[in-house]
C-alpha positions as CSV (number, residue, x, y, z in Angstrom):
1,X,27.4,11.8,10.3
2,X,24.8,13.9,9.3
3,X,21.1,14.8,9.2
4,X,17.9,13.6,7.9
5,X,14.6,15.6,7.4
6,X,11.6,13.7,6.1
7,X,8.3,15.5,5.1
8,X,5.6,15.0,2.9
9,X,3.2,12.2,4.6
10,X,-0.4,13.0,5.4
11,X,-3.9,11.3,5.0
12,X,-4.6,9.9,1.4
13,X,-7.2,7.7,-0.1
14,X,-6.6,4.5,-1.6
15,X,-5.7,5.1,-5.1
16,X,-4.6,8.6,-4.5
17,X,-0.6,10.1,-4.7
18,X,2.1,11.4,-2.2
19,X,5.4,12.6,-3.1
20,X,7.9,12.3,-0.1
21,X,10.7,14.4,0.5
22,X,14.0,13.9,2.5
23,X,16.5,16.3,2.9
24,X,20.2,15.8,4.0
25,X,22.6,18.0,6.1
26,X,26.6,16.9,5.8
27,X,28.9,15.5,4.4
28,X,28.0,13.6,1.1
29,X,31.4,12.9,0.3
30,X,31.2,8.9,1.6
31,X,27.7,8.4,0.5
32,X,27.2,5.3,-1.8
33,X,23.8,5.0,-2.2
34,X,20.4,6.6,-0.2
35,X,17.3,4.4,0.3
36,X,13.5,5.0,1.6
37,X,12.2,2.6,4.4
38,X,8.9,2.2,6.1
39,X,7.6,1.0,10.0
40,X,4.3,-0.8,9.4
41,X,2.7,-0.8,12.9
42,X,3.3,-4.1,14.3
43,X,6.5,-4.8,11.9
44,X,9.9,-4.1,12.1
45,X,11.4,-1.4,9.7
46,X,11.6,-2.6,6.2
47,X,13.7,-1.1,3.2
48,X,11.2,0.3,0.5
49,X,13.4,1.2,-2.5
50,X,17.2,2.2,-2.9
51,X,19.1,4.6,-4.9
52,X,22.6,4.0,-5.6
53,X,25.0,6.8,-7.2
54,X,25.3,6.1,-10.6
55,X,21.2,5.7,-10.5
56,X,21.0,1.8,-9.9
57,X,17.3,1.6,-8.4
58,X,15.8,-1.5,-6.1
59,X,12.6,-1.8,-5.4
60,X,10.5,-4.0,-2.5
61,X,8.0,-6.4,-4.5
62,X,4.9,-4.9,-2.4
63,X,5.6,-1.6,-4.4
64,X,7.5,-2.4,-7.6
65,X,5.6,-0.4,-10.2
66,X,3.9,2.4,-8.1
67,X,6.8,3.9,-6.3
68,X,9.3,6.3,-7.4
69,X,12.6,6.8,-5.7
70,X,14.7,9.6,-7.3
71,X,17.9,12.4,-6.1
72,X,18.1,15.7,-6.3
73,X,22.1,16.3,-5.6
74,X,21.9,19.9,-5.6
75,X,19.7,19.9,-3.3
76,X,21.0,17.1,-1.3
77,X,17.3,15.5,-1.3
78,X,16.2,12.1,-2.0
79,X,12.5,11.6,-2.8
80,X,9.8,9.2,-3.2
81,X,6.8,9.2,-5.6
82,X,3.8,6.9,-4.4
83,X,1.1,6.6,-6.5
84,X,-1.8,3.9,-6.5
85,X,-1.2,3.8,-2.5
86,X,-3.0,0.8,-0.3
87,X,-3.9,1.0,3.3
88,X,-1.3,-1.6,3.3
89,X,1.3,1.8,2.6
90,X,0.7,3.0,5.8
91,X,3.2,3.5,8.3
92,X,6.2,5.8,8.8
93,X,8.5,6.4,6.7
94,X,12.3,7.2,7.1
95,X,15.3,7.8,4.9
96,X,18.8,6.8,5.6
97,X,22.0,6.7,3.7
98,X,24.3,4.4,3.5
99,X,28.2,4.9,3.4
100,X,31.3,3.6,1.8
101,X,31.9,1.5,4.9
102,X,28.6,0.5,5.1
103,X,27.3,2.6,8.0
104,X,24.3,5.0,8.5
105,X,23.4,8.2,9.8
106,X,21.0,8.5,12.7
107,X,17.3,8.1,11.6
108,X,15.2,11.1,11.8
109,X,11.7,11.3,13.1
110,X,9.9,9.9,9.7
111,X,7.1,11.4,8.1
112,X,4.2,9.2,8.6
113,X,1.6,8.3,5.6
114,X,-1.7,6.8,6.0
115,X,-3.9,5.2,3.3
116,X,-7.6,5.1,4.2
117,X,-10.1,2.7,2.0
């Protein structure tokens, strides 16, 4: 197992732009794919978009289109792009991986992100 680092959240207006960052520590060897999520006050956590190796991207309908997930391997950082953000957007949000036997690390403390109207 390893560790996750998530940054980047803050205070934005509706309409307005925030590019998360999340950055990994271990072993990357069993990774499969790496995936943003989200904890909307009130709601249990929800994935937001997925990256698998090999660049297959998924996306949640409620951000299809405004969302970026992307990978920086050198790095070992996973990313998000939000642009157009809601006050719907808001919440914390986490990054996870997930492994060749279907297992993920522990979640780190989130970054929260909140869209004012």
């Amino acid at each position: 197992q390893g560790q996750l680092v998530e940054s980047g959240g803050g205070l934005v207006q509706a309409g307005g732009s925030l590019r998360l960052s999340c950055a990994a520590s271990g072993s990357m060897s069993r990774i499969m794919a790496m995936a943003w999520y989200r904890q909307i006050l009130g709601k249990e956590r929800e994935s937001v978009a997925l990256l698998v190796n090999g660049g297959d991207t998924k996306y949640a309908d409620s951000v299809k289109g405004r969302f970026t997930i992307s990978r920086d391997n050198a790095k070992n950082t996973l990313y998000l792009q939000m642009n157009n953000l809601k006050p719907e957007d808001t919440g914390v949000y986490y990054c996870n991986v997930i492994t060749s036997n279907a297992n993920m690390w522990p979640w780190g403390q989130g970054t929260q992100v909140t869209v004012s109207s």
